[in-house]
C-alpha positions as CSV (number, residue, x, y, z in Angstrom):
1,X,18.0,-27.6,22.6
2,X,18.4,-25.1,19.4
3,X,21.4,-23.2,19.1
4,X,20.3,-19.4,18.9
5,X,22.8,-16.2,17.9
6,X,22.9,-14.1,20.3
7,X,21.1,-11.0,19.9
8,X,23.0,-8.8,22.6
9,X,26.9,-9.3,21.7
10,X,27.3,-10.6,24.7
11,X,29.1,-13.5,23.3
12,X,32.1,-10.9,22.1
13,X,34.9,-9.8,24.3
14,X,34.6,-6.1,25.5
15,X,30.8,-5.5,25.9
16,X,31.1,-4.7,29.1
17,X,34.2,-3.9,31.0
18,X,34.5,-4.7,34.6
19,X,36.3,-2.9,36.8
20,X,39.1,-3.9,38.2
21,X,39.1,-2.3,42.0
22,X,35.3,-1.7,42.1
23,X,32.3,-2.8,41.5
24,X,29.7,-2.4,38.7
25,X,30.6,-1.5,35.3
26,X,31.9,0.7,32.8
27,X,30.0,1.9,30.1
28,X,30.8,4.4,27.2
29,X,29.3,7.5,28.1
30,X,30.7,9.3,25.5
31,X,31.9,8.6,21.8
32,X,35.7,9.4,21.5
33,X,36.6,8.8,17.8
34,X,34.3,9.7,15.4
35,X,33.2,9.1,11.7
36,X,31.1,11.8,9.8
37,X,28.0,11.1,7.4
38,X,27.2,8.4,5.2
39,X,25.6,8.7,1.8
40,X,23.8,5.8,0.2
41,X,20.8,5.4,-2.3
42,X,19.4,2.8,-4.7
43,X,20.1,2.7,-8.8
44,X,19.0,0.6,-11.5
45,X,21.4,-2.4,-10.9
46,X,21.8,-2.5,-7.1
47,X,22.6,-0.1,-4.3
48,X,25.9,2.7,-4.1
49,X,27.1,3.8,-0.7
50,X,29.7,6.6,0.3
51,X,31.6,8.2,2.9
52,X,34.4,10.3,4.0
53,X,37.8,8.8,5.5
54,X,37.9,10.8,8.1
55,X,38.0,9.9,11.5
56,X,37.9,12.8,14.5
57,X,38.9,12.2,18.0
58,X,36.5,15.3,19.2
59,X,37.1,18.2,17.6
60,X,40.5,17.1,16.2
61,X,40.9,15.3,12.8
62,X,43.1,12.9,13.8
63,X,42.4,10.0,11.0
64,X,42.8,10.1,8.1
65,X,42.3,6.6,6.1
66,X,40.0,5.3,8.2
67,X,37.4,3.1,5.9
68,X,34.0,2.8,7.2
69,X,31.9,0.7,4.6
70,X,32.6,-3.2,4.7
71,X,31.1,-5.8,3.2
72,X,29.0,-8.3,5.0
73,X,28.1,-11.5,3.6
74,X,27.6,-12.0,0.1
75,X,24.8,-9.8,-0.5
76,X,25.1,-6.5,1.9
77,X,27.1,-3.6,2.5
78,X,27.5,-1.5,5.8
79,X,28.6,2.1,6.0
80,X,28.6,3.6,9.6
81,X,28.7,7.0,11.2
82,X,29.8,7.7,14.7
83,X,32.4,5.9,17.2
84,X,34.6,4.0,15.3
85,X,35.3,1.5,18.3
86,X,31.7,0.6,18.6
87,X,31.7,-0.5,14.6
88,X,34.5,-2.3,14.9
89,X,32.6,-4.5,17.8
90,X,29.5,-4.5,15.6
91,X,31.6,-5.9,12.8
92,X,32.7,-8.5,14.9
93,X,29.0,-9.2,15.7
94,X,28.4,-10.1,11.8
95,X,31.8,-12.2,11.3
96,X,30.2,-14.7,14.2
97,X,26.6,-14.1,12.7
98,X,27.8,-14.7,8.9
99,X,30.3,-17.7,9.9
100,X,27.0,-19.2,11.9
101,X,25.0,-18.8,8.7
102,X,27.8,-20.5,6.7
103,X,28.4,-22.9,8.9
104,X,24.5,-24.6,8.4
105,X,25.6,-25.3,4.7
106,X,21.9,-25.3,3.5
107,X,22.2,-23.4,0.3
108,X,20.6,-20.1,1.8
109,X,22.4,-17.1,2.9
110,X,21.7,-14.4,5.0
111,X,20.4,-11.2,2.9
112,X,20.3,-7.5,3.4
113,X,17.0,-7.6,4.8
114,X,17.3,-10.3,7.4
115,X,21.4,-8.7,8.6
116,X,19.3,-5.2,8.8
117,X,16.2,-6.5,11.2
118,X,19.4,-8.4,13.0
119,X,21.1,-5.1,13.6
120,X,18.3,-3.1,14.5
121,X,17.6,-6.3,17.5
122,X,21.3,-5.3,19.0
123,X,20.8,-1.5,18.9
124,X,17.8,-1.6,20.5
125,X,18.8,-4.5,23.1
126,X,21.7,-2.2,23.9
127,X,19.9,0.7,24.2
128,X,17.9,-0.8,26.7
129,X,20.5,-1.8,28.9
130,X,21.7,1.7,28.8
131,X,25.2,0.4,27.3
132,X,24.0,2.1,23.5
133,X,26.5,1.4,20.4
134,X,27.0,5.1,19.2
135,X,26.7,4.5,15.6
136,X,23.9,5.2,12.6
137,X,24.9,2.3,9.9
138,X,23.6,2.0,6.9
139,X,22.8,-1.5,5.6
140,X,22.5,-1.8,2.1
141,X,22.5,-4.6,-0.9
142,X,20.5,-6.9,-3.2
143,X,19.6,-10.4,-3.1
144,X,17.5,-12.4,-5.7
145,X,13.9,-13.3,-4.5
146,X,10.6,-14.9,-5.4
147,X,10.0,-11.0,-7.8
148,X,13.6,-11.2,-9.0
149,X,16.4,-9.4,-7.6
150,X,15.4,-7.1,-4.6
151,X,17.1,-4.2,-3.7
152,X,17.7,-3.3,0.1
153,X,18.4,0.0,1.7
154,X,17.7,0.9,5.6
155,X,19.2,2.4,8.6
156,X,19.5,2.2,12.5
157,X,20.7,4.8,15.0
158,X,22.0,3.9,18.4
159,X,18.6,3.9,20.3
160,X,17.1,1.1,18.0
161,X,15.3,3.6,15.4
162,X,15.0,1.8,12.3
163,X,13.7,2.5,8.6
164,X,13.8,1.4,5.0
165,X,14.2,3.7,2.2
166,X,15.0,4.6,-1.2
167,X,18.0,7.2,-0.6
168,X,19.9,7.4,3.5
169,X,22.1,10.2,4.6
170,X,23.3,10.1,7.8
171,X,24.9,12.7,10.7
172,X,25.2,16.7,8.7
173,X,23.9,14.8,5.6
174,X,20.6,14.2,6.9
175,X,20.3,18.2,6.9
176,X,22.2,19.2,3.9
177,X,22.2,15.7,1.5
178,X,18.2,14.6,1.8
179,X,17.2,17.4,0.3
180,X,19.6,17.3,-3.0
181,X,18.5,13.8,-2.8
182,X,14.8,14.1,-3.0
183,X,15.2,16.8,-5.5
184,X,17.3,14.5,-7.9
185,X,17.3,10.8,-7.2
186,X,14.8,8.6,-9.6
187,X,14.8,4.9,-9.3
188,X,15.9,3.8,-13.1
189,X,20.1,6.0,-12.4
190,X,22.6,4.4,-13.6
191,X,25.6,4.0,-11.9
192,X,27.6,7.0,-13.5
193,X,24.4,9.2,-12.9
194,X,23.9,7.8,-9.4
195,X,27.9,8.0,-8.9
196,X,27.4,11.7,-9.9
197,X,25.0,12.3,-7.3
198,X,26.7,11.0,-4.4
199,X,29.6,13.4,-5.3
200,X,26.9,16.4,-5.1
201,X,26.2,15.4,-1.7
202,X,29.7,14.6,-0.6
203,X,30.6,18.1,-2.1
204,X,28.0,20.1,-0.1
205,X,29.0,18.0,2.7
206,X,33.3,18.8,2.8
207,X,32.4,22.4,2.0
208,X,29.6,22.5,5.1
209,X,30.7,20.1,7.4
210,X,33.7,20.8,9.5
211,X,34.2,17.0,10.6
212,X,34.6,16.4,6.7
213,X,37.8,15.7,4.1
214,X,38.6,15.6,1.0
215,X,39.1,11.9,0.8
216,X,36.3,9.8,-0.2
217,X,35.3,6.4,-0.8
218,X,32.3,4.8,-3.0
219,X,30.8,1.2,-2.7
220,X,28.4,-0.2,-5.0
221,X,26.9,-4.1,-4.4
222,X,24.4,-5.7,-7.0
223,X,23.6,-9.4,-7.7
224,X,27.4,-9.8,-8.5
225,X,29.2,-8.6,-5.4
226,X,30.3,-6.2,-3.4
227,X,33.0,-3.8,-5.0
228,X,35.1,-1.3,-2.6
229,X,36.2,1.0,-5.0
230,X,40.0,3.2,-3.6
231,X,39.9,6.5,-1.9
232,X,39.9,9.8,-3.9
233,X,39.6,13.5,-3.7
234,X,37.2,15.9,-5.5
235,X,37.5,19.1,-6.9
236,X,36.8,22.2,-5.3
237,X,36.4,25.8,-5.0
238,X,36.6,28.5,-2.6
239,X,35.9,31.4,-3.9
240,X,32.5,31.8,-3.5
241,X,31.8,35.3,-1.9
242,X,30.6,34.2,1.6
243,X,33.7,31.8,2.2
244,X,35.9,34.7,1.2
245,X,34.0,37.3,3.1
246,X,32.0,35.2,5.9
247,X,31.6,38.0,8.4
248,X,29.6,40.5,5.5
249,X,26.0,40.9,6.6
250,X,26.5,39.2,9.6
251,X,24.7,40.4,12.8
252,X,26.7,41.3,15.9
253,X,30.2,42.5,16.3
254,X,32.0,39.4,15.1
């Protein structure tokens, strides 16, 4: 009988937590600790992705180094928005899934495309049992096929939701980043131009999104690698009339 990887983690530790004086189970009804958007779009040699550090536990900002792109593989990247925990069981999920795919030493490694159709199986599968993962990740990267190397770029949101697309913003920055990145994205950027872009968004992003800081960290992958690149701030101002004077014009007494 085949050996087949289990499509519903629930071959890792912590799926499902029984209770100890009762029956049934305990699921997460809630997401406690919290990551904000992720930015991420193609360019001419591969595929950039960004975030913030930040990490709230509700409305707090209680983290804040938290890194949530990894690399998976040799050929993809993941960036993830929502509960941390639940991202940290999903990375678990790819460490068995990329160890099994080493382990068949055949020459062929999983790519972008087949960890992203993998991903969206266990999102949905969760979602199903009512048990969801409360995460949107971003799976990116670039892999060399039969037309040369192929770029990668799609999402998946905790209820199994699934797409593939040139630029992905995720949480505020599916409001505020998509439509900077329509307006400006074109498919021959180079990494300082695509780099400069990302920053735009992350920009609108700290000054318009509460959950936000001013600690960032890119990730670009192409047919060499994956490359992390350190945490840094941006510059910013302030001092634009409605931040200084948000009340002015407002309706209401407040």
């Amino acid at each position: 009988m085949a050996w087949q990887q289990p499509m519903d983690g629930s071959h890792a530790s912590g799926s499902k937590v029984a209770a100890a004086d009762g029956p049934g189970t305990q699921r997460t009804q809630y997401p406690y600790v919290t990551g904000t958007s992720v930015i991420a779009l193609k360019y001419k040699d591969g595929v950039i992705m960004a975030c913030d550090t930040g990490a709230s536990y509700g409305s707090t900002l209680r983290y804040k180094s938290v890194e949530r792109i990894k690399a998976v593989g040799k050929h993809s990247l993941i960036g993830a928005s929502g509960e941390f925990s639940d991202f940290q069981e999903i990375l678990r999920y790819l460490d068995e899934l990329t160890l099994s795919d080493h382990m068949w030493d055949d020459g062929n490694s999983l790519g972008p495309k087949e960890v992203h159709s993998y991903l969206t199986r266990v999102m949905y599968n969760r979602r199903n049992k009512f048990d969801p993962l409360w995460n949107s990740l971003v799976l990116g990267g670039v892999k060399k096929g039969p037309k040369g190397e192929e770029k990668y770029l799609g999402m998946v949101n905790m209820i199994g939701t699934h797409f593939e697309e040139n630029h992905i913003a995720t949480g505020f920055g599916n409001h505020l980043a998509i439509p900077i990145l329509r307006a400006e994205w074109c498919e021959d950027m180079t990494f300082e131009e695509a780099v400069k872009l990302v920053e735009k968004c992350l920009l609108v992003l700290l000054y318009r999104d509460r959950s936000s800081i001013n600690k960032f960290q890119i990730a670009k992958i192409t047919t060499e690698g994956a490359t992390i690149y350190p945490p840094y701030s941006l510059k910013t101002h302030w001092g634009f009339a409605a931040f200084e004077n948000p009340s002015k014009g407002a309706v209401g007494s407040w």
